[in-house]
N, CA, C and O atoms as CSV, one atom per row, in Angstrom:
chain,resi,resn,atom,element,x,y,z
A,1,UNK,N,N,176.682,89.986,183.076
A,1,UNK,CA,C,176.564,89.211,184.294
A,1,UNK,C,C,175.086,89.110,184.645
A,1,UNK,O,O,174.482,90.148,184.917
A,2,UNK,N,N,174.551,88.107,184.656
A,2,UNK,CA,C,173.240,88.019,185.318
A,2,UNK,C,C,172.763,88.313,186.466
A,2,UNK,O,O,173.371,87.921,187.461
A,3,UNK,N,N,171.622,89.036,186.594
A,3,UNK,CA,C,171.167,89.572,187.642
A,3,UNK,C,C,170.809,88.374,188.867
A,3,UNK,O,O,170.196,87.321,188.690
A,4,UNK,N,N,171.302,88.811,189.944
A,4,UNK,CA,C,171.641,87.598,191.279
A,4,UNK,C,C,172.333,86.739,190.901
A,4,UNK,O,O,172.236,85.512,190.929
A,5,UNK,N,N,173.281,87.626,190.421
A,5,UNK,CA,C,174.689,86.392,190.364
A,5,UNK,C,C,175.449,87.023,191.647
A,5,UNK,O,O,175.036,88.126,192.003
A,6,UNK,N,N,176.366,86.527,192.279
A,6,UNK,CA,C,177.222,87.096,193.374
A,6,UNK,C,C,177.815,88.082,193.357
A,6,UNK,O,O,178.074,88.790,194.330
A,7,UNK,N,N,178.167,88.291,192.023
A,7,UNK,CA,C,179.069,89.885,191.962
A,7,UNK,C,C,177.667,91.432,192.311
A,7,UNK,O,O,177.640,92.531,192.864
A,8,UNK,N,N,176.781,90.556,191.585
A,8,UNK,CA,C,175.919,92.167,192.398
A,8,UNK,C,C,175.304,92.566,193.228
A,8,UNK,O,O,174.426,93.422,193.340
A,9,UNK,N,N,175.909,91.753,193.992
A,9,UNK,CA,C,175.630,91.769,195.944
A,9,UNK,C,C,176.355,92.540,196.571
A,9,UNK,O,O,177.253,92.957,195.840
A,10,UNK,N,N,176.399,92.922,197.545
A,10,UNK,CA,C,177.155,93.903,198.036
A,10,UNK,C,C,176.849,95.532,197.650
A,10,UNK,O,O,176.032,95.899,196.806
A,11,UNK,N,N,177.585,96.288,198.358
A,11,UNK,CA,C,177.519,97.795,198.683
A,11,UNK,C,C,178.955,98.431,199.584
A,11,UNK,O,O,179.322,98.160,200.728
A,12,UNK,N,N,179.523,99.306,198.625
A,12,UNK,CA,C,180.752,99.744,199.077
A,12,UNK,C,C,180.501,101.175,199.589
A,12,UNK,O,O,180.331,101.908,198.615
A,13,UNK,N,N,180.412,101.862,200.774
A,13,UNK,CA,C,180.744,102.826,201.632
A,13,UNK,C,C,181.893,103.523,201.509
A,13,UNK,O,O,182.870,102.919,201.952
A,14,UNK,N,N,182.125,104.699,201.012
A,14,UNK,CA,C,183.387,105.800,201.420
A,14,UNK,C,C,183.301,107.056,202.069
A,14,UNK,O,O,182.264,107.705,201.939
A,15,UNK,N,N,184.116,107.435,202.659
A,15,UNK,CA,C,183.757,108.445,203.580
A,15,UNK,C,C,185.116,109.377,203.634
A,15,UNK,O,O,186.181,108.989,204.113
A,16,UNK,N,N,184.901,110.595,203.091
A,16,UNK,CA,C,185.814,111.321,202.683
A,16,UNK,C,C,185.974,112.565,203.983
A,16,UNK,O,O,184.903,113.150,204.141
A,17,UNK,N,N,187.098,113.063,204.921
A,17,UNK,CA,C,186.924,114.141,205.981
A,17,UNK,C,C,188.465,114.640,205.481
A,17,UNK,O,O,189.553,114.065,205.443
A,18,UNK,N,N,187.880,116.380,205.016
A,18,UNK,CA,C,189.014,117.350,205.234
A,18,UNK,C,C,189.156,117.760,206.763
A,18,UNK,O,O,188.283,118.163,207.532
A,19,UNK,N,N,190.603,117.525,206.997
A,19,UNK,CA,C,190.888,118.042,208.419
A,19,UNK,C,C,191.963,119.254,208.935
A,19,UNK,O,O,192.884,119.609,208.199
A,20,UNK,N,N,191.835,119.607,209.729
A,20,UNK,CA,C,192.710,120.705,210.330
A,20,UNK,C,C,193.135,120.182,211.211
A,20,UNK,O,O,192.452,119.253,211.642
A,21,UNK,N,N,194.002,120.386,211.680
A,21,UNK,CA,C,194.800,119.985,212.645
A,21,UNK,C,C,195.766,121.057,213.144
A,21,UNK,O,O,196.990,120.996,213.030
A,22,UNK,N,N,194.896,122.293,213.852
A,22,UNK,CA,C,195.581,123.575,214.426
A,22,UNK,C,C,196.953,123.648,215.537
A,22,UNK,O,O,197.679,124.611,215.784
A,23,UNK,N,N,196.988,122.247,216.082
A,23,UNK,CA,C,198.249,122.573,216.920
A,23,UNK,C,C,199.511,121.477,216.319
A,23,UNK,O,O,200.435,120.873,216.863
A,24,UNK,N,N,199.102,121.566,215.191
A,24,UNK,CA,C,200.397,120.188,214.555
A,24,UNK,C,C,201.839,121.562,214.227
A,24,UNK,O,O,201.723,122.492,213.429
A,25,UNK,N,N,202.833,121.334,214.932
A,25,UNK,CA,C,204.002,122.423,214.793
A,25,UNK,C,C,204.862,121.688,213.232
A,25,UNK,O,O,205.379,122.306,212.302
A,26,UNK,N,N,204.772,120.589,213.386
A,26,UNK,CA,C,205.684,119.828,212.383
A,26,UNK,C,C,205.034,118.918,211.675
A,26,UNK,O,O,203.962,118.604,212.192
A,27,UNK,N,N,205.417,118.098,210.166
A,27,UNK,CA,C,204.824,116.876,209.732
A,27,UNK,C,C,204.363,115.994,211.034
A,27,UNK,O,O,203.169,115.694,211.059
A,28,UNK,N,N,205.163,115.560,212.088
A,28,UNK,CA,C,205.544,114.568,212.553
A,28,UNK,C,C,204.606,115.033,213.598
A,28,UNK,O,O,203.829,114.154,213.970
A,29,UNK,N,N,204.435,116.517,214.331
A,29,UNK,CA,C,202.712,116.134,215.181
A,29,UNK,C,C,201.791,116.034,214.255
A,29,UNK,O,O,200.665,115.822,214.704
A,30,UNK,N,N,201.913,116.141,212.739
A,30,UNK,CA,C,200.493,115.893,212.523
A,30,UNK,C,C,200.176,114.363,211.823
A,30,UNK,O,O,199.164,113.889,211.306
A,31,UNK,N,N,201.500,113.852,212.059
A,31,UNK,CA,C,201.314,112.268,211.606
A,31,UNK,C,C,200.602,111.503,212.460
A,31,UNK,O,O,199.910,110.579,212.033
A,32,UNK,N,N,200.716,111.888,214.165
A,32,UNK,CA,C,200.839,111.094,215.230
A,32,UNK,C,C,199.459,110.715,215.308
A,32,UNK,O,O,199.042,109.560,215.397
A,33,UNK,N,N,198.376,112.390,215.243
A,33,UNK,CA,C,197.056,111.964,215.815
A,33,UNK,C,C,195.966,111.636,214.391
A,33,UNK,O,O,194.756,111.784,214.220
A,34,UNK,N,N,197.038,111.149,213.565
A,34,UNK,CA,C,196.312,111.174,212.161
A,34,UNK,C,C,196.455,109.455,212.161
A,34,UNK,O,O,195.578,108.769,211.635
A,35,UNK,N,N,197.659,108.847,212.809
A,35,UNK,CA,C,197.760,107.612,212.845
A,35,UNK,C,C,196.654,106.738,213.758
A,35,UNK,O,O,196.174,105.606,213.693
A,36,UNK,N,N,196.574,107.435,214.292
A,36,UNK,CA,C,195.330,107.178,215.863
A,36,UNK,C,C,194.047,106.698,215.287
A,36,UNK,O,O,193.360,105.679,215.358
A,37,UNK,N,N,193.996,108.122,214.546
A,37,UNK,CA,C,192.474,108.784,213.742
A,37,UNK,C,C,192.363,107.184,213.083
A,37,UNK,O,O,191.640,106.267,213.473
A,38,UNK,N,N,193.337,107.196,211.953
A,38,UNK,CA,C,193.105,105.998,211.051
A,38,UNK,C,C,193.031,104.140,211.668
A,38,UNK,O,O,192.432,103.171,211.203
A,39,UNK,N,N,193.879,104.280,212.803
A,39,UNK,CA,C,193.986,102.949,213.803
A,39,UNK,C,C,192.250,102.613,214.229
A,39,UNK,O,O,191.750,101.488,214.230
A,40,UNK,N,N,191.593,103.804,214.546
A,40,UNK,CA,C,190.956,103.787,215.336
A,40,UNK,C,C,189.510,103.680,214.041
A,40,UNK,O,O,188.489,103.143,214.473
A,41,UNK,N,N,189.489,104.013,213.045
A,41,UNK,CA,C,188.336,103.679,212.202
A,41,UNK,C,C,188.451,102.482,212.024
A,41,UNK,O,O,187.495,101.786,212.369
A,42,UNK,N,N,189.638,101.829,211.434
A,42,UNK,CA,C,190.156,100.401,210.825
A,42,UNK,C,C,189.299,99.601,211.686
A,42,UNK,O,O,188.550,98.731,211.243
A,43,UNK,N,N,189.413,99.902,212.940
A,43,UNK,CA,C,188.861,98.688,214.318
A,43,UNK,C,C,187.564,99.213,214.379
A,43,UNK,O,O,186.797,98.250,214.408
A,44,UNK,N,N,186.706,100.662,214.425
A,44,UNK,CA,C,185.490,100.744,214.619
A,44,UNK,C,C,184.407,100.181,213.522
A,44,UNK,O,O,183.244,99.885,213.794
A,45,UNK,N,N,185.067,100.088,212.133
A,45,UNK,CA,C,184.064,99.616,211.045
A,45,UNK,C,C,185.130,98.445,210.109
A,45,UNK,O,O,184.923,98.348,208.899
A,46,UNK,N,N,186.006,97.781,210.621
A,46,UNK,CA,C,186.458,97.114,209.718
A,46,UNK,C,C,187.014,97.324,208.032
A,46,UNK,O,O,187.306,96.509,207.157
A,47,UNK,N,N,186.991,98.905,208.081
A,47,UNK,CA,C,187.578,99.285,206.759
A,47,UNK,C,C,188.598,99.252,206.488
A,47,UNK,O,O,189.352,98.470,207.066
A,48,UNK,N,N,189.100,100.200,205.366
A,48,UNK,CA,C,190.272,100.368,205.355
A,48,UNK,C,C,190.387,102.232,205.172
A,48,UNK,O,O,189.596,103.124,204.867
A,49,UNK,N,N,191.696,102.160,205.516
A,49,UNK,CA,C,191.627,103.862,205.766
A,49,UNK,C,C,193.354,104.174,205.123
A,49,UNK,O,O,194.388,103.529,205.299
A,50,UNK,N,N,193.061,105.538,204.279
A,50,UNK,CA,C,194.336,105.864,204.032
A,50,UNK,C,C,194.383,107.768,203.989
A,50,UNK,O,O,193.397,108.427,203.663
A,51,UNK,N,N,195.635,108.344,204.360
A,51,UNK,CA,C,195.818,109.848,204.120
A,51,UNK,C,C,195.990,109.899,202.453
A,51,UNK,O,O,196.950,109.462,201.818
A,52,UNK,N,N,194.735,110.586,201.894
A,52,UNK,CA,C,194.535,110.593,200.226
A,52,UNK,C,C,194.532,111.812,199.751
A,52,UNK,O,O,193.969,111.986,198.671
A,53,UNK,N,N,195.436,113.463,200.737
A,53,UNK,CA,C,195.406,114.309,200.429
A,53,UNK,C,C,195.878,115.015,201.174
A,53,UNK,O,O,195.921,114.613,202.337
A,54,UNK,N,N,196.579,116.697,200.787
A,54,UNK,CA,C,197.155,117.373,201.842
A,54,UNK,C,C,198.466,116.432,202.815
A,54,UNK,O,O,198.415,116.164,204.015
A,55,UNK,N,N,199.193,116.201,202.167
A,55,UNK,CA,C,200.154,115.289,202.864
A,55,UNK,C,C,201.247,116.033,203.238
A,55,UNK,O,O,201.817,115.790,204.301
A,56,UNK,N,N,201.585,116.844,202.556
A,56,UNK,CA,C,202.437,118.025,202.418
A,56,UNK,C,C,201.935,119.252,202.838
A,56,UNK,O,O,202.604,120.271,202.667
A,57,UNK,N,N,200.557,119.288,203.502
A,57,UNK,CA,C,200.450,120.615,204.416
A,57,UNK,C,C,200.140,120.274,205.818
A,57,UNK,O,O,199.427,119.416,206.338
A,58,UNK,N,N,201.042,121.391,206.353
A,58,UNK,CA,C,201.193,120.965,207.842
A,58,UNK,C,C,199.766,120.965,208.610
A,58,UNK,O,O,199.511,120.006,209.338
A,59,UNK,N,N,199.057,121.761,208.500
A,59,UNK,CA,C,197.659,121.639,209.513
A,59,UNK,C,C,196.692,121.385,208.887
A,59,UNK,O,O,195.617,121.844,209.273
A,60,UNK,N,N,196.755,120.582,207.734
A,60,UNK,CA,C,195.672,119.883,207.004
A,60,UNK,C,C,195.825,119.147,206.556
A,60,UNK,O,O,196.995,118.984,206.209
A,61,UNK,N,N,194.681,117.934,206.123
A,61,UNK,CA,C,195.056,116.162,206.019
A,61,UNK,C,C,193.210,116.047,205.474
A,61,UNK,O,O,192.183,116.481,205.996
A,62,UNK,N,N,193.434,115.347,204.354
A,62,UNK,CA,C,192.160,114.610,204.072
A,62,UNK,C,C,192.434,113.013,203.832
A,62,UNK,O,O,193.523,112.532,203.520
A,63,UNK,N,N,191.498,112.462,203.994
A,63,UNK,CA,C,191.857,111.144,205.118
A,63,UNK,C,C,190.462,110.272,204.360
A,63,UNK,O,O,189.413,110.916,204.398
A,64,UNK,N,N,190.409,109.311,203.898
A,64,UNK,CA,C,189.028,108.600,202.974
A,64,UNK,C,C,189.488,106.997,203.425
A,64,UNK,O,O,190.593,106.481,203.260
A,65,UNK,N,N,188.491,106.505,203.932
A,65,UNK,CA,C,187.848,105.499,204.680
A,65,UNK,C,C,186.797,104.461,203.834
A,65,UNK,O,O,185.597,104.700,203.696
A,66,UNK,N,N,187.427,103.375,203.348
A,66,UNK,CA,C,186.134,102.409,202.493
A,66,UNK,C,C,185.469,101.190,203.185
A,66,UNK,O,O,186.287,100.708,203.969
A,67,UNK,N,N,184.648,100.712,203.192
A,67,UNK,CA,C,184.151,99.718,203.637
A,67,UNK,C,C,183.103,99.384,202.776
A,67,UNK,O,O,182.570,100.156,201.979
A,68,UNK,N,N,182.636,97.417,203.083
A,68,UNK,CA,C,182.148,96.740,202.185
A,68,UNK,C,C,181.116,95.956,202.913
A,68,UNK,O,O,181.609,95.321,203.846
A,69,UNK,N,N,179.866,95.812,202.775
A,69,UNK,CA,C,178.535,94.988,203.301
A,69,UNK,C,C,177.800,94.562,202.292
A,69,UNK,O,O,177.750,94.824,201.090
A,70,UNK,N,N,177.234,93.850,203.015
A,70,UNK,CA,C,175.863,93.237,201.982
A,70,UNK,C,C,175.151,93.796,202.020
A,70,UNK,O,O,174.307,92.926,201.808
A,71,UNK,N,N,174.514,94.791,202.137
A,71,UNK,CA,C,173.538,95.594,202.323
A,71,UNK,C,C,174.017,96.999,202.679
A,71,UNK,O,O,174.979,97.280,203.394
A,72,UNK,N,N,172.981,98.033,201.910
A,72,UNK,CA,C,173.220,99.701,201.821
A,72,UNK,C,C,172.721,100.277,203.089
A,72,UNK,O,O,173.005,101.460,203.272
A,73,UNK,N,N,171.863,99.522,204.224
A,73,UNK,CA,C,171.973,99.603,205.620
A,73,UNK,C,C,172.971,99.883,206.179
A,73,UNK,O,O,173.339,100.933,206.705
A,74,UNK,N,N,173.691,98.387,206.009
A,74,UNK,CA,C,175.046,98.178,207.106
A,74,UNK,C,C,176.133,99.242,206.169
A,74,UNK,O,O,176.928,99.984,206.746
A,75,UNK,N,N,176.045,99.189,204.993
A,75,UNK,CA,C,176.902,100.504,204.747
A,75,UNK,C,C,177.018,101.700,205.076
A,75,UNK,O,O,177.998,102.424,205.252
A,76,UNK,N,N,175.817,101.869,205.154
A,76,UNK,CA,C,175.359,103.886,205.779
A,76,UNK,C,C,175.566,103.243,207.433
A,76,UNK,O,O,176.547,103.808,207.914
A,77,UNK,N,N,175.120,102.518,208.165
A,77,UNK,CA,C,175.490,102.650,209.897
A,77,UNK,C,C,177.256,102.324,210.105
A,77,UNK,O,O,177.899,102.670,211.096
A,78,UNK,N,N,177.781,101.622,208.971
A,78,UNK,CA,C,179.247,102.023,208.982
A,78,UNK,C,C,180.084,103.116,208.945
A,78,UNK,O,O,181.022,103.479,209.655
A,79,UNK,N,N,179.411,103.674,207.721
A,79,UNK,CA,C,179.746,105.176,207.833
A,79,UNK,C,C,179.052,106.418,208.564
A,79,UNK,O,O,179.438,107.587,208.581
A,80,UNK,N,N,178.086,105.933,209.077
A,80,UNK,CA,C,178.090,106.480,210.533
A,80,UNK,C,C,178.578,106.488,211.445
A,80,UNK,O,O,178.840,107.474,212.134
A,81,UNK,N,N,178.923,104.851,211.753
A,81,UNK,CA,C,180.151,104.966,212.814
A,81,UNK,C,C,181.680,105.823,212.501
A,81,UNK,O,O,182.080,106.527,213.428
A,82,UNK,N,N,182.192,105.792,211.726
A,82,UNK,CA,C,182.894,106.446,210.817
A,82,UNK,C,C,182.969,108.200,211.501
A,82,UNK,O,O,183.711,108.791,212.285
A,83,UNK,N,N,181.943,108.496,210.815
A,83,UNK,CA,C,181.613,109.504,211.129
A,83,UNK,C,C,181.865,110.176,212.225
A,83,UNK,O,O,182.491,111.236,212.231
A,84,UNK,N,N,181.123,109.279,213.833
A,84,UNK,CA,C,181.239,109.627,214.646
A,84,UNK,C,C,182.862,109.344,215.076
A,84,UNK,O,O,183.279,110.211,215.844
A,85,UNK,N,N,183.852,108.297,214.727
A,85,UNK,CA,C,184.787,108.641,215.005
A,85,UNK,C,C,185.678,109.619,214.471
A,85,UNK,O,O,186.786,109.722,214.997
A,86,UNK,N,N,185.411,110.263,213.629
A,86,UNK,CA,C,186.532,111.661,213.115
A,86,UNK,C,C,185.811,112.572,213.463
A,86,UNK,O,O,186.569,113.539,213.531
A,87,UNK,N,N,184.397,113.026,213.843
A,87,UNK,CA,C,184.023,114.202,214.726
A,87,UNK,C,C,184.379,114.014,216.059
A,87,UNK,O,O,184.149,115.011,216.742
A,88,UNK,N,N,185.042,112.724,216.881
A,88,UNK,CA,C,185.171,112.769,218.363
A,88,UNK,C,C,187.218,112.755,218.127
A,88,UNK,O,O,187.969,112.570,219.085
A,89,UNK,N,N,187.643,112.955,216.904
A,89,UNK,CA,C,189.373,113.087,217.328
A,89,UNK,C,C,189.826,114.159,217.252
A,89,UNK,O,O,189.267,115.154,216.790
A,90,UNK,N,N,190.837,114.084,217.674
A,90,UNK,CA,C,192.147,115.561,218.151
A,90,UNK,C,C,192.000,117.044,217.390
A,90,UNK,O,O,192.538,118.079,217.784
A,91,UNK,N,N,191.131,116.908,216.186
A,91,UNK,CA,C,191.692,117.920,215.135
A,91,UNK,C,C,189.798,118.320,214.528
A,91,UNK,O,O,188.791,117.614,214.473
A,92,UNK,N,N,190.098,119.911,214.140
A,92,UNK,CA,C,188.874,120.309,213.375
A,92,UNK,C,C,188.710,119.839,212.236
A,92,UNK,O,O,189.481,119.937,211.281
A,93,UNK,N,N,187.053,118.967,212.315
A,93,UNK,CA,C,186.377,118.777,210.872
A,93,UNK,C,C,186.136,119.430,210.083
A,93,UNK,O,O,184.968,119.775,210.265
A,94,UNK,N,N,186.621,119.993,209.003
A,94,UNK,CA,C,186.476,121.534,208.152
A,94,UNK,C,C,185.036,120.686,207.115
A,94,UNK,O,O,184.143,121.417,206.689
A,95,UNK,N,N,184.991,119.150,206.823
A,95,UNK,CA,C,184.085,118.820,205.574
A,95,UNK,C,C,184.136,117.419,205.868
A,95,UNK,O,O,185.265,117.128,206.264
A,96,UNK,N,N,183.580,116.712,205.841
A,96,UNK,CA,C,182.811,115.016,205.808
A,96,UNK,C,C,182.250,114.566,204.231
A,96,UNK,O,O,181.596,115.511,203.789
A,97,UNK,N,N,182.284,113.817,203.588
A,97,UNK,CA,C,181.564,113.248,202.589
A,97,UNK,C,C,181.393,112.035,202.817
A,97,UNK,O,O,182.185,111.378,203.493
A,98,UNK,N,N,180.222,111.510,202.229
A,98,UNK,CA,C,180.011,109.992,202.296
A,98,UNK,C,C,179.419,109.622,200.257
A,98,UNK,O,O,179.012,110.194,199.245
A,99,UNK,N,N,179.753,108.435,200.742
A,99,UNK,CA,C,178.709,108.150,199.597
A,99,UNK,C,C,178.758,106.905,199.203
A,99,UNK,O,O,179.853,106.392,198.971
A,100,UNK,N,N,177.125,105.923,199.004
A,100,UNK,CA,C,176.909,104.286,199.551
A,100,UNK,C,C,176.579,103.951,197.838
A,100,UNK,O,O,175.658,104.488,197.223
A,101,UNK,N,N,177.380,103.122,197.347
A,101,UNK,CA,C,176.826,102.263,195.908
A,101,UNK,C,C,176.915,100.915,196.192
A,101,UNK,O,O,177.441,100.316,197.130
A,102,UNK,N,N,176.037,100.376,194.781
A,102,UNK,CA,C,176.194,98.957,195.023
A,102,UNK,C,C,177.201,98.659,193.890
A,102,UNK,O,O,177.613,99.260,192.898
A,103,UNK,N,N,177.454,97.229,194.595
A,103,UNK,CA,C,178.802,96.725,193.651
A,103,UNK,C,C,178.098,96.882,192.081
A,103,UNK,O,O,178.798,97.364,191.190
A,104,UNK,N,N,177.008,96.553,191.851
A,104,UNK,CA,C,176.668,96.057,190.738
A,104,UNK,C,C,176.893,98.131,189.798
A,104,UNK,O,O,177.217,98.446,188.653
A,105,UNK,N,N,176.555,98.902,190.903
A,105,UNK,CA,C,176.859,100.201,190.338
A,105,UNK,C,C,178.072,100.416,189.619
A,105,UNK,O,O,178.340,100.660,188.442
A,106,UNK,N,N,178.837,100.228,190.840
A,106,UNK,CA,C,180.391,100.694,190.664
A,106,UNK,C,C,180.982,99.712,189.440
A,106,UNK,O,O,181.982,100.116,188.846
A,107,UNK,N,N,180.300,98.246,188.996
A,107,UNK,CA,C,180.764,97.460,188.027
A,107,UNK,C,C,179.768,97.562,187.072
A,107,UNK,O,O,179.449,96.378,186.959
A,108,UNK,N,N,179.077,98.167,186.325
A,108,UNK,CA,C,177.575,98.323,185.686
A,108,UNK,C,C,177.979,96.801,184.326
A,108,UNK,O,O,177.061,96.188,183.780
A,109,UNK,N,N,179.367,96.520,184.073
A,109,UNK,CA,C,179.792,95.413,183.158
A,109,UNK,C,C,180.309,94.601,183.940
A,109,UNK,O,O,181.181,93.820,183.557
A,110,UNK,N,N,179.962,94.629,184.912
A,110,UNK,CA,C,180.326,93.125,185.609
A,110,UNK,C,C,182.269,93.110,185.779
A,110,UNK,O,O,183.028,93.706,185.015
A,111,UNK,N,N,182.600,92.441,186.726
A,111,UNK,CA,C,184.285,92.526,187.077
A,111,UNK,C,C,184.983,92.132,185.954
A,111,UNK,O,O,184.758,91.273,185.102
A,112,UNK,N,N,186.243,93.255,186.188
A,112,UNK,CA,C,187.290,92.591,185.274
A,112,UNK,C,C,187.933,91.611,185.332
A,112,UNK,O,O,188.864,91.585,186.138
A,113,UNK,N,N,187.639,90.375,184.431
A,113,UNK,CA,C,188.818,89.259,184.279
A,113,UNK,C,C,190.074,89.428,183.966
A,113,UNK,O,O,190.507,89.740,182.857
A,114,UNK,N,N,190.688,89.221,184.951
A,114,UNK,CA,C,192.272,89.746,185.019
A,114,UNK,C,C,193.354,88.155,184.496
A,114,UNK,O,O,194.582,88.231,184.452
């Protein structure tokens, strides 16, 4: 793929948080403020958010968050915002990860023709 072609524009953001969640008695309190958690990134950075771990333990949940910009700026102040929303919800942050590539990284041969 030639360099400044459209595919190697862009920069994809992920943001990985192990969580605790000390007063969840059942699956079902710890679905509730985990649904919130994830409602509430979707709308603060336009990502997408899914539970990608610990699903099956009751007071712990790891939870990974992606988002996509044109620029490794707006990626890192996304996942900053990010950030600040799973350090301000219901449950202890035990670990945070981030980490900003560019498309052209994550595809070093250019996209698959499907």
């Amino acid at each position: 793929m030639p360099v400044g072609s459209d595919v190697d524009r862009g920069f994809v953001g992920i943001v990985t948080a192990d969580l605790h969640l000390p007063t969840a008695s059942s699956l079902k309190d710890k679905r509730k403020p985990l649904a919130g958690l994830k409602a509430a990134l979707a709308r603060a950075t336009g990502g997408s958010v899914g539970e990608v771990g610990d699903h099956d333990i009751l007071r712990r949940s790891q939870i990974s968050l992606a988002v996509v910009a044109v620029s490794a700026s707006e990626a890192m102040r996304l996942c900053d915002v990010a950030e600040r929303v799973i350090f301000n919800g219901a449950f202890e942050v035990v670990s945070v990860h981030r980490h900003v590539a560019s498309v052209q990284e994550l595809l070093p041969d250019g996209p698959e023709v499907i």
